[in-house]
C-alpha positions in Angstrom: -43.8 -46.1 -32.1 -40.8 -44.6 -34.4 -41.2 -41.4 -32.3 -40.2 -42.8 -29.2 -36.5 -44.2 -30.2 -35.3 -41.5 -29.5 -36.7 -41.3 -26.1 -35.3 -44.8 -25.5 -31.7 -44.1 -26.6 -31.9 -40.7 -24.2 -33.2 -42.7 -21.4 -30.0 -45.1 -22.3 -27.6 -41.9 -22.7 -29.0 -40.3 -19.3 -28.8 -43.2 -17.4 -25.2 -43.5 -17.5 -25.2 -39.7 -16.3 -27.6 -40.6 -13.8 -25.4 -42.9 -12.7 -22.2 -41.0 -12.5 -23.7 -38.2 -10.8 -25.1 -40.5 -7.7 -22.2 -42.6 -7.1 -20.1 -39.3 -7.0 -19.3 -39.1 -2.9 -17.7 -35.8 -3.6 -18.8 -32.4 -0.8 -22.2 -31.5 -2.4 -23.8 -27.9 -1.7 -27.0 -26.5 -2.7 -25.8 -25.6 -6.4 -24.8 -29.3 -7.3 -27.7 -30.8 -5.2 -30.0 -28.8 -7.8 -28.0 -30.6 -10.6 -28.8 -34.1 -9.2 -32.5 -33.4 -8.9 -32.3 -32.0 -12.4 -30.5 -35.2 -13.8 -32.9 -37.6 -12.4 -35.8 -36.1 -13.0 -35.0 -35.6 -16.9 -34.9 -39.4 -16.1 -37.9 -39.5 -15.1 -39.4 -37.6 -17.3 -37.9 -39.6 -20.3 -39.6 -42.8 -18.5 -43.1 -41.2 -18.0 -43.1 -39.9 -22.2 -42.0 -43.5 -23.3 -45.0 -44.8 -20.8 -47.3 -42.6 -22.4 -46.8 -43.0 -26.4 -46.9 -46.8 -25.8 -50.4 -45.9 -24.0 -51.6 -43.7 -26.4 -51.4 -46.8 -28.5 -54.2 -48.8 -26.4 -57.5 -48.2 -27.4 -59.0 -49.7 -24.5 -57.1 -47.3 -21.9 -58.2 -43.6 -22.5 -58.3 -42.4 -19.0 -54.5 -44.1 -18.5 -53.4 -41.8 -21.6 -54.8 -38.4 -19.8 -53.1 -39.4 -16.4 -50.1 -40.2 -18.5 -50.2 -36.9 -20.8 -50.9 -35.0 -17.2 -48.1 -36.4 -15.4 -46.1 -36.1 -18.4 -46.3 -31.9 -18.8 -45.5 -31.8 -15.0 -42.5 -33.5 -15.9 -41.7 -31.1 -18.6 -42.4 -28.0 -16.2 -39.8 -29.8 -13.4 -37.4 -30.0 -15.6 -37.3 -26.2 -16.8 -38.4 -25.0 -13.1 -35.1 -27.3 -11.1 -32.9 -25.8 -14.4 -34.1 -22.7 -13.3 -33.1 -22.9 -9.4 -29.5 -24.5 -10.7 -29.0 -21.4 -12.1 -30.3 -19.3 -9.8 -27.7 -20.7 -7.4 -24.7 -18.6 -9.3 -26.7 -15.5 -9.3 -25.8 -14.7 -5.9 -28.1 -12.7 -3.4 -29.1 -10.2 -5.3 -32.1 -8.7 -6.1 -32.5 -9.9 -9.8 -32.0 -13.6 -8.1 -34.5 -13.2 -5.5 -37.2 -11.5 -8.5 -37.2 -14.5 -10.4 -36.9 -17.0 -7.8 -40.1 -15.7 -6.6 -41.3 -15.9 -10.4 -39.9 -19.5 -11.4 -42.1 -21.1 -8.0 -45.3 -18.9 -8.8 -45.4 -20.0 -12.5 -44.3 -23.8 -11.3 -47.1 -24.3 -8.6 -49.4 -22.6 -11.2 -48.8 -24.8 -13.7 -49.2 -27.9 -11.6 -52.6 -26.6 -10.4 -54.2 -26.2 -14.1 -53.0 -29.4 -14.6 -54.7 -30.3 -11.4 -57.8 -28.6 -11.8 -57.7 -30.1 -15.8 -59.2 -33.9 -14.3 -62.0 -31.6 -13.1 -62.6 -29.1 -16.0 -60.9 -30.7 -18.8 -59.8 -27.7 -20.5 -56.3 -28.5 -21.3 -57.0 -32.4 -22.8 -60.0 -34.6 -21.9 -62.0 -38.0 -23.0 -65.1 -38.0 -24.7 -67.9 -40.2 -23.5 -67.3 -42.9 -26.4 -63.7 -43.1 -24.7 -61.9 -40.7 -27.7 -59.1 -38.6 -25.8 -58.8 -34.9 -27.4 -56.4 -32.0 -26.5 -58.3 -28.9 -24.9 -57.7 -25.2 -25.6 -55.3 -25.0 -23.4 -53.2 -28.0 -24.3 -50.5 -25.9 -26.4 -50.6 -23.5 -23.7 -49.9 -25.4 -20.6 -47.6 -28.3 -22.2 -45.3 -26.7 -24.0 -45.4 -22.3 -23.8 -45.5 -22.6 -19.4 -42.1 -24.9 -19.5 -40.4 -22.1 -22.1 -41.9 -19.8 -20.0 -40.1 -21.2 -17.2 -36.7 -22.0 -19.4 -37.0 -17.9 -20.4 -37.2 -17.1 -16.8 -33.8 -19.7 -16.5 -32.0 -17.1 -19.3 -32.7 -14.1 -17.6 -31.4 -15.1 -14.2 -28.2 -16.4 -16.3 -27.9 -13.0 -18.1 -27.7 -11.1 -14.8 -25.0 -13.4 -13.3 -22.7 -14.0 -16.4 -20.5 -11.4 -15.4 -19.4 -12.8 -12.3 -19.0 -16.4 -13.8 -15.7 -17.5 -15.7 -15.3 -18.7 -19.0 -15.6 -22.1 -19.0 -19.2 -22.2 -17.0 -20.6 -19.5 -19.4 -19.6 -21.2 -22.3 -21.5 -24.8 -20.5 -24.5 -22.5 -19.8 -24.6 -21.3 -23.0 -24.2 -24.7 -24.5 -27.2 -25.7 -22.7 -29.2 -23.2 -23.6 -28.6 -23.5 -26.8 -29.3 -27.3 -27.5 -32.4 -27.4 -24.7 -33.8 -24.7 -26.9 -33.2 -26.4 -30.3 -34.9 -29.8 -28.9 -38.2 -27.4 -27.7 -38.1 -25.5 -31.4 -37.6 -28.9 -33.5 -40.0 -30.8 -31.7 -42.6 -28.2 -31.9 -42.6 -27.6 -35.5 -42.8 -31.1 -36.0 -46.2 -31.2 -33.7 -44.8 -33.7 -31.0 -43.6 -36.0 -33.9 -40.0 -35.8 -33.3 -39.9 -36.3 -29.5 -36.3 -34.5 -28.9 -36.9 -32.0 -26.2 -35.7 -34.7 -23.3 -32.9 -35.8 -25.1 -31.3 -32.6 -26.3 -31.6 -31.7 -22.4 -30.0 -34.9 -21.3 -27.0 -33.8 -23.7 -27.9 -30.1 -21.8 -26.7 -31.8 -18.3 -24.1 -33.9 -19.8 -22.1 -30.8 -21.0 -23.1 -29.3 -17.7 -21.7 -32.0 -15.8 -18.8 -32.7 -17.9 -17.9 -28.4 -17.7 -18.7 -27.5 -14.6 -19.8 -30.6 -12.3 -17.2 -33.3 -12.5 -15.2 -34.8 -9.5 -11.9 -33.3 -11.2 -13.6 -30.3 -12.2 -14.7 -29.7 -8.4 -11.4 -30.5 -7.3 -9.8 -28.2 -9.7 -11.9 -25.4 -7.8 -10.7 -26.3 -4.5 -7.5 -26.4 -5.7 -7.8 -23.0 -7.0 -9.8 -22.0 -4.0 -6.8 -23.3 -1.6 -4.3 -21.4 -4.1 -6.1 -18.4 -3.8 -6.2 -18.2 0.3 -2.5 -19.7 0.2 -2.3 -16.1 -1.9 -4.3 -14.0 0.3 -2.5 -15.6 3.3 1.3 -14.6 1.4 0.1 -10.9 0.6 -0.8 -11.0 4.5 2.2 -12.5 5.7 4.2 -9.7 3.2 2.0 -6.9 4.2 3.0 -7.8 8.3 6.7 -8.2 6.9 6.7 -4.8 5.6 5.3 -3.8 8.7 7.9 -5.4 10.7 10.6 -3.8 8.5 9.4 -0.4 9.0 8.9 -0.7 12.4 12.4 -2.7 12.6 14.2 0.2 10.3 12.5 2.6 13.4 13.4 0.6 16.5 16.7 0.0 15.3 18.2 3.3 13.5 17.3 4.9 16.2 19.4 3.4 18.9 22.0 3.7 16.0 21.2 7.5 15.4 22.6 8.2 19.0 25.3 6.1 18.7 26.7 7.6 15.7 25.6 10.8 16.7 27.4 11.5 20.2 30.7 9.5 19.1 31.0 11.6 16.2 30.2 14.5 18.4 33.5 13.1 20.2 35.7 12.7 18.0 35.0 16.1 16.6 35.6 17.9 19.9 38.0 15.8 22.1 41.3 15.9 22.3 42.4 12.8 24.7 43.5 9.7 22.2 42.2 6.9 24.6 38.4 8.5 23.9 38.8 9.7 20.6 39.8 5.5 20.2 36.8 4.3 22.0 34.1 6.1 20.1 36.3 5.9 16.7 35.2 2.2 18.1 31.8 2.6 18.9 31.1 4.7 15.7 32.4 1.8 13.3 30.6 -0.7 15.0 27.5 1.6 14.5 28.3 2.1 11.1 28.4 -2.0 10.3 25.0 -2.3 12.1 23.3 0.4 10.3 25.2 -0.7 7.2 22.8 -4.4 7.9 20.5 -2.8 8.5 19.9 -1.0 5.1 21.1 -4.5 3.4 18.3 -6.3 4.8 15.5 -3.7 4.1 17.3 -3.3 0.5 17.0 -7.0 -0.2 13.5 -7.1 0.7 12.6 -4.3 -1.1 13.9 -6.4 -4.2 11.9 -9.3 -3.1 8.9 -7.7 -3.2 9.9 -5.7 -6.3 9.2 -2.2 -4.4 12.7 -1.5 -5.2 13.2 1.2 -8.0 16.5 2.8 -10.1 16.9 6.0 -9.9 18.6 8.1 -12.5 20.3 11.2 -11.4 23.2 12.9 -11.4 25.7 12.0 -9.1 29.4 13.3 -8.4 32.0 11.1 -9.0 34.4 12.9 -7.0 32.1 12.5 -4.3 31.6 8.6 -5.0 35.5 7.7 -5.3 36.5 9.6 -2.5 33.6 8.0 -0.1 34.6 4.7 -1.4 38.5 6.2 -0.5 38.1 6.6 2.8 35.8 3.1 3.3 38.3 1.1 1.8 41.3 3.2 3.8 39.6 2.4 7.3 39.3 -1.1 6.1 42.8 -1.8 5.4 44.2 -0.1 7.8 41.9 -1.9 10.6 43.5 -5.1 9.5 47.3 -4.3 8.3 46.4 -4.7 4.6 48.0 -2.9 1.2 45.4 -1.0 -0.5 46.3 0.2 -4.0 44.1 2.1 -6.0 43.7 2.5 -9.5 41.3 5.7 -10.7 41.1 6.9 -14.3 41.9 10.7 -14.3 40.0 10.9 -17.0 36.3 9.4 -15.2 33.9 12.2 -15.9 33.4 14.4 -12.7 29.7 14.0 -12.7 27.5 10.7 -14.7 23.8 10.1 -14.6 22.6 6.9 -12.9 21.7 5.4 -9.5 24.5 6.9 -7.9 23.0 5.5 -4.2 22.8 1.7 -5.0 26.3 2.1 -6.9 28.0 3.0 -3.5 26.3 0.6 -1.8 27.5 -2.3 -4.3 31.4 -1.3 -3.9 30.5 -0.9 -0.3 29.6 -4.3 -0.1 32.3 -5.7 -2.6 35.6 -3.5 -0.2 34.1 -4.9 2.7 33.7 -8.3 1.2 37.5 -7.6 -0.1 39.0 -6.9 3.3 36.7 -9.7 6.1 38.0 -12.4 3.3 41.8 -11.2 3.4 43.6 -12.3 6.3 47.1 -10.8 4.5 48.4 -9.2 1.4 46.4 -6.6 -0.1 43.3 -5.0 -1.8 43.1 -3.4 -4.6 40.3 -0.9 -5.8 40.4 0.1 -9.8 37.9 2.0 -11.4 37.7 2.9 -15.1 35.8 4.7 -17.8 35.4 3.4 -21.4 33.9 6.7 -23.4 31.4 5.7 -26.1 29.8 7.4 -28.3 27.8 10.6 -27.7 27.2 11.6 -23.5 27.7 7.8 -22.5 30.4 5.7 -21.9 30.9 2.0 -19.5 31.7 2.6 -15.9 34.3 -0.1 -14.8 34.5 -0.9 -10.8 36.8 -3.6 -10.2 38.0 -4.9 -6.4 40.7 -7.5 -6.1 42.1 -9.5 -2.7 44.9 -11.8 -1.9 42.6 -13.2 0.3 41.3 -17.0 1.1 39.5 -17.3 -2.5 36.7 -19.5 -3.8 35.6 -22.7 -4.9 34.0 -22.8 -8.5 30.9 -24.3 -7.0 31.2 -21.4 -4.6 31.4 -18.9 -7.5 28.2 -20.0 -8.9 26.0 -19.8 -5.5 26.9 -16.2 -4.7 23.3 -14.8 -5.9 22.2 -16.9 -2.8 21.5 -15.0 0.4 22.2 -15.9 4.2 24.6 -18.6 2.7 28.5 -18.5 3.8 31.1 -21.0 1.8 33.7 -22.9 3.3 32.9 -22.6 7.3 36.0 -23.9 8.0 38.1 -20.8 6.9 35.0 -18.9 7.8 33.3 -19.2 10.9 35.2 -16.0 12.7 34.1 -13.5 10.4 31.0 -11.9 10.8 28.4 -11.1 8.3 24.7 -12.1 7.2 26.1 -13.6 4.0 23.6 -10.9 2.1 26.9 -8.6 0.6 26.9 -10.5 -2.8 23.2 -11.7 -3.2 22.5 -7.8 -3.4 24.8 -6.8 -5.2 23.9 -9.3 -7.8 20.4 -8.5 -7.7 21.1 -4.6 -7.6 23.2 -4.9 -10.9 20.8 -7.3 -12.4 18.1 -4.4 -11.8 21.4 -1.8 -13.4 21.1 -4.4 -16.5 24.7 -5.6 -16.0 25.9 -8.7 -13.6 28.9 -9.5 -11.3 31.8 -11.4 -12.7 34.3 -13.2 -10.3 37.5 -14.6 -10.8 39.2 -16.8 -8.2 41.2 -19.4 -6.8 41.1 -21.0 -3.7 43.9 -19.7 -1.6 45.1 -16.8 -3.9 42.5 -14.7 -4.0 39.3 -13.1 -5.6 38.2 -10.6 -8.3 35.0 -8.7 -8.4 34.1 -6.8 -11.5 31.2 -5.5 -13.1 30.1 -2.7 -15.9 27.5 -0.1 -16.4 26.1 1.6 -18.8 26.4 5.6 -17.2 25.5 8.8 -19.4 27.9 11.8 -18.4 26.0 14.8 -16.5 29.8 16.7 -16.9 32.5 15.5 -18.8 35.1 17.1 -16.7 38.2 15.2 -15.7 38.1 14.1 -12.0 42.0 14.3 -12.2 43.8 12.9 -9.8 42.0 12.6 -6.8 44.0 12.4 -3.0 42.3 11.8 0.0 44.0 13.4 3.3 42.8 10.9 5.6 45.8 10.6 7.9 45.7 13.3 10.0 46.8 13.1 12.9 44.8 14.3 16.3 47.7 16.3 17.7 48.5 18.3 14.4 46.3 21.8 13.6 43.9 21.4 11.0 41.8 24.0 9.8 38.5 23.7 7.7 35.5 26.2 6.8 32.9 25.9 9.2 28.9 26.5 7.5 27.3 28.7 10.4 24.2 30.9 10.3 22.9 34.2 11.9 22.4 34.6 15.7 18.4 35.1 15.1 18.3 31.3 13.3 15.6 29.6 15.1 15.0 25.5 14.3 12.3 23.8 16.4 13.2 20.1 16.7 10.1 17.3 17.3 10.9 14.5 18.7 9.4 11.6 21.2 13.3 10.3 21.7 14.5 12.7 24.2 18.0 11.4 23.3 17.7 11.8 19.7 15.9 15.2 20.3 18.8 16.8 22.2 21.5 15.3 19.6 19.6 16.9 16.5 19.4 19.8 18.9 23.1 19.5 20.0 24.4 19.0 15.9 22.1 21.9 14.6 23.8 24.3 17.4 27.0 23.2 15.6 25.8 25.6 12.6 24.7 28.1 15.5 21.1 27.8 15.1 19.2 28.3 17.9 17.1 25.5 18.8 14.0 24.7 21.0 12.7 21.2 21.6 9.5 19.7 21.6 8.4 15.8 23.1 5.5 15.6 21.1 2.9 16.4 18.1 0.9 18.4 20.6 3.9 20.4 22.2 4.9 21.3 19.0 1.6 22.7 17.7 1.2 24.7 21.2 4.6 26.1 20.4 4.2 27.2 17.0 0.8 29.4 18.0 3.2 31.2 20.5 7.0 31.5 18.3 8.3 31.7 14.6 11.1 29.5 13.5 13.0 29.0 10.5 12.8 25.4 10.1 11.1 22.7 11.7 12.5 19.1 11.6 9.9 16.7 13.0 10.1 13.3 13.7 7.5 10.9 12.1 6.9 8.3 14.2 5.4 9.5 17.2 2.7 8.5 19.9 -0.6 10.1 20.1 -0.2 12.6 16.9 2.2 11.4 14.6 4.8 14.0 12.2 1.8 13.2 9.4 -1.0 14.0 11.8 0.9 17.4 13.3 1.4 18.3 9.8 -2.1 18.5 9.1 -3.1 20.9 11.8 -0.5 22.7 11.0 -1.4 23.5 7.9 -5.1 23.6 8.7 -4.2 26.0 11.2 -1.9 28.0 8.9 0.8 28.5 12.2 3.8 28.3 9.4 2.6 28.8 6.1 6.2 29.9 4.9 8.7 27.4 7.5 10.1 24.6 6.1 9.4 21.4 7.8 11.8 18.6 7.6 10.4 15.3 8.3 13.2 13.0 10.6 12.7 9.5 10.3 14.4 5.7 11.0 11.9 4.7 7.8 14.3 4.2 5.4 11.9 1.7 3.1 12.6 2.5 -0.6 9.8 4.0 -1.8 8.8 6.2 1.1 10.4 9.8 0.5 7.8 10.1 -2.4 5.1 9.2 0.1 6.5 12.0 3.4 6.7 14.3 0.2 3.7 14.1 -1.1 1.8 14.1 2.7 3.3 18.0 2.8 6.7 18.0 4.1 9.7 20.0 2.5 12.3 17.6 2.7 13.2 14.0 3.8 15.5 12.9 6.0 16.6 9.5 7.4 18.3 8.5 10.9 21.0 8.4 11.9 21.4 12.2 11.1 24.6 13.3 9.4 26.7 16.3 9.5 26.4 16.9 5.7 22.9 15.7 4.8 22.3 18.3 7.8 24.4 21.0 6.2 23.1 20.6 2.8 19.6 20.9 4.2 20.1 23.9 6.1 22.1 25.3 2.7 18.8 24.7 0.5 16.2 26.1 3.0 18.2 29.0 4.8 20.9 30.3 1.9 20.2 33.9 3.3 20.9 33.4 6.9 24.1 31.5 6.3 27.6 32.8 7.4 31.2 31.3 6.3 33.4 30.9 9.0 37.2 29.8 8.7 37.9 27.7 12.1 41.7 25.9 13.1 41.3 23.7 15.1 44.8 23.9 18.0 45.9 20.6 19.8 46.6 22.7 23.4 48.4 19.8 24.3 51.3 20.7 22.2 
């Protein structure tokens, strides 16, 4: 009866399993309802062997022990054949699954009919007519080689499904395998006199159970199964966002195009104060929207780290006297001082994100001046030289304005906030300015520093790390921006040859005849086209010298008329400029790569336009000196 112990502690050691696995009130699906059957019929099993050994020990009961022995194999093969459909459940459906799914019931039903068929032909155990019980030639064959047959089948099906499972249930599988195999090795070199099979599977569906099975593991997984569609439901949310910011950057820069457009137009070419005023007007109100605009699709480019630095060479000259005339308009707008302090000795040209550097001062002058009801500004920039072709760029803006709070100073990385509403509430703003530009800097690797006091004033500052393109002096740089409307003025027009043709695409009538109207400026000629499919009927009939095309049209978009255009090969040698209100980072690389020549964004300007027209049509242009006469005078 020593055999058996082992059988009874098992029973003892599965119970308490069988138990926890029952009173769990947990979702079950088909996988876990597999497990349960598993569990309790190991139970069972380890019930029927301890019935059967204290049988086998009653003389007077030989036909109990071959009912007992019978039921006792079909036990064993359950066990392997349910351990088999567990795993078969994380196999997925594929063919492999549905192979030896087929496989485990044909060898299970098989087995249970020689067992069957045994009380009739007793060729796997039998009883002699003086009552002796005997094992049959089939007896090694049917209770013990058809369950690992069965339990090989198991592996295989885990084999093909490994892959897709993670490591903590390949390593319970494994486990499993590993001691149910042991317990069928041991107890079959000891002939069935070490009865450990059952039990080593019991501690097979405790590690199962304890790994893959549990309440808190099953909540774990619908934990991470909530986290994961919370994560697919966020990439959605940011992939319609991005959407909405394109679409957005299109609907609302162009509006802005012809706003900017035809009041600069005016204030180029008339001459009565009261207009020139009200589009001077209209065009600084159109440069504050579009100067949002580009804040909020920069900001959210951060967000969703799509926003790169770009190191190039920029002009300094170029930068200071931008930032000149910005910070002039400013001031002037609201009665203020503006004193500027520029190192004569910055290099004329550095290397570094010469873009996202104007827009920080941008932001920090017009910070400077809504803040500063009266008293001054002050813009100072710097250069430190280092060692080699680098040296420290320093930007520094200071205001007499209405100052901070310290607890203020310490939130400005936070957008859409504004500080002290009660000194604040007229002045407009998205309370964005500073969150970029401390995020922008942080991207730079260098950071914002403010020093103020409530009621005296502020002062921004920051540093960068710049490489020199050109070590030549700026000097001293002086920006005419006080002319006045009734004084001649002269400047050297960029204008082209009378045969310069340009063929402008866009579904924006408006914006279409202002592209048209600013490109006539340079004395091209121009012809217009509403659509994808106008332009392409166009070009089979007339040669141009450039094309500029906008992108987002109806029917066939600027990407779409590219293609037959080039599959037709109407302009293998024009340049075709794509003219878009997608001003996304990222996206020039993208128009690029689809084909077109060059990129440009909306609202259209007189020099982006020039430049342009300078790279692609250098041997059609023309210098022309104009003056420009007040006739009034």
């Amino acid at each position: 009866m020593s055999e058996i112990y082992f059988e009874i502690t098992a029973t003892l050691f599965n119970l308490v399993l069988l138990v926890m696995v029952f009173t769990d009130k947990s979702q079950s699906n088909f996988s876990r309802k597999c497990f349960k059957f598993n569990v309790a019929n190991i139970f069972a099993a380890n019930i029927i062997e301890i019935l059967t050994v204290v049988m086998s020990a009653l003389p007077f009961l030989p036909y109990t022990k071959l009912v007992m022995h019978s039921i006792d194999f079909a036990c064993n093969a359950s066990v392997a054949f349910l351990f088999g459909l567990y795993v078969c459940t994380y196999a997925s459906k594929t063919p492999t699954k549905s192979v030896f799914w087929n496989l485990l019931i044909i060898f299970f039903i098989f087995d249970l009919l020689l067992i069957g068929l045994n009380f009739f032909y007793p060729f796997i155990m039998g009883v002699m007519e003086d009552g002796t019980y005997y094992h049959g030639p089939l007896y090694i064959l049917v209770g013990f080689c058809a369950p690992a047959l069965l339990l090989l089948l198991s592996f295989i099906v885990y084999l093909s499904c490994m892959k897709r499972m993670n490591k903590r249930r390949n390593f319970a599988m494994q486990m499993s395998f590993l001691v149910v195999i042991a317990g069928g090795v041991l107890q079959g070199i000891s002939r069935g006199d070490i009865l450990v099979c059952l039990p080593l599977a019991s501690m097979g569906m405790y590690i199962i159970y304890f790994s893959m099975e549990s309440p808190d593991y099953q909540r774990l997984l619908f934990t991470l199964e909530e986290l994961k569609v919370s994560r697919e439901n966020e990439m959605l949310a940011n992939s319609v966002k991005d959407e909405f910011l394109m679409n957005m950057s299109h609907e609302l820069r162009t509006p802005i195009q012809a706003v900017l457009g035809y009041s600069d137009l005016i204030l180029k070419d008339e001459y009565d104060l009261t207009l020139k005023h009200y589009a001077k007007c209209a065009n600084e109100s159109g440069q504050t929207l579009l100067s949002m605009v580009e804040n909020i699709q920069d900001f959210s480019s951060i967000l969703d780290e799509k926003l790169a630095i770009e190191y190039e060479p920029y002009s300094v000259v170029a930068l200071l006297e931008g930032m000149i005339l910005y910070a002039q308009e400013l001031t002037k707008r609201k009665g203020l001082k503006l004193y500027l302090h520029l190192d004569e000795n910055l290099p004329s040209r550095l290397i570094g994100d010469g873009k996202h550097i104007e827009q920080i001062i941008r932001n920090l002058l017009s910070n400077a001046a809504k803040y500063t009801k009266e008293g001054f500004n002050d813009f100072t920039v710097s250069w430190k030289k280092k060692e080699g072709p680098h040296g420290v760029l320093k930007v520094s803006v200071a205001d007499s304005g209405i100052g901070m709070r310290p607890a203020d100073v310490m939130r400005v990385e936070e957008a859409f906030v504004r500080f002290d509403m009660h000194n604040t509430r007229n002045i407009s703003g998205l309370g964005l300015g500073m969150a970029l530009v401390s995020r922008l800097l942080k991207m730079m690797n260098s950071s914002i520093s403010i020093q103020s006091e409530v009621g005296l004033g502020s002062n921004f500052s920051f540093e960068l790390d710049q490489d020199v393109d050109d070590i030549t002096p700026v000097g001293k740089i002086v920006v005419n921006h006080n002319l006045e409307e009734n004084e001649n003025s002269s400047y050297e027009l960029l204008q082209f040859t009378q045969d310069t043709r340009a063929l402008v695409v866009d579904d924006n009538e408006m914006n279409m005849e202002l592209v048209s109207e600013l490109l006539k400026r340079f004395g091209l000629k121009t012809v217009t086209a509403l659509s994808g499919n106008k332009a392409i009927e166009i070009l089979r009939h007339e040669k141009f010298d450039i094309v500029f095309m906008d992108y987002m049209m109806p029917v066939l978009t600027g990407g779409e008329t590219l293609k037959v255009i080039q599959k037709e090969n109407l302009c293998p040698a024009t340049p075709i400029v794509v003219l878009t209100a997608n001003a996304v980072e990222g996206v020039k690389g993208e128009y690029l790569a689809e084909g077109f020549s060059a990129y440009m964004t909306k609202p259209v300007e007189m020099d982006k336009l020039k430049s342009v027209l300078q790279r692609f049509l250098p041997h059609k242009a023309v210098r022309l000196s104009i003056e420009i006469v007040d006739e009034r005078r």
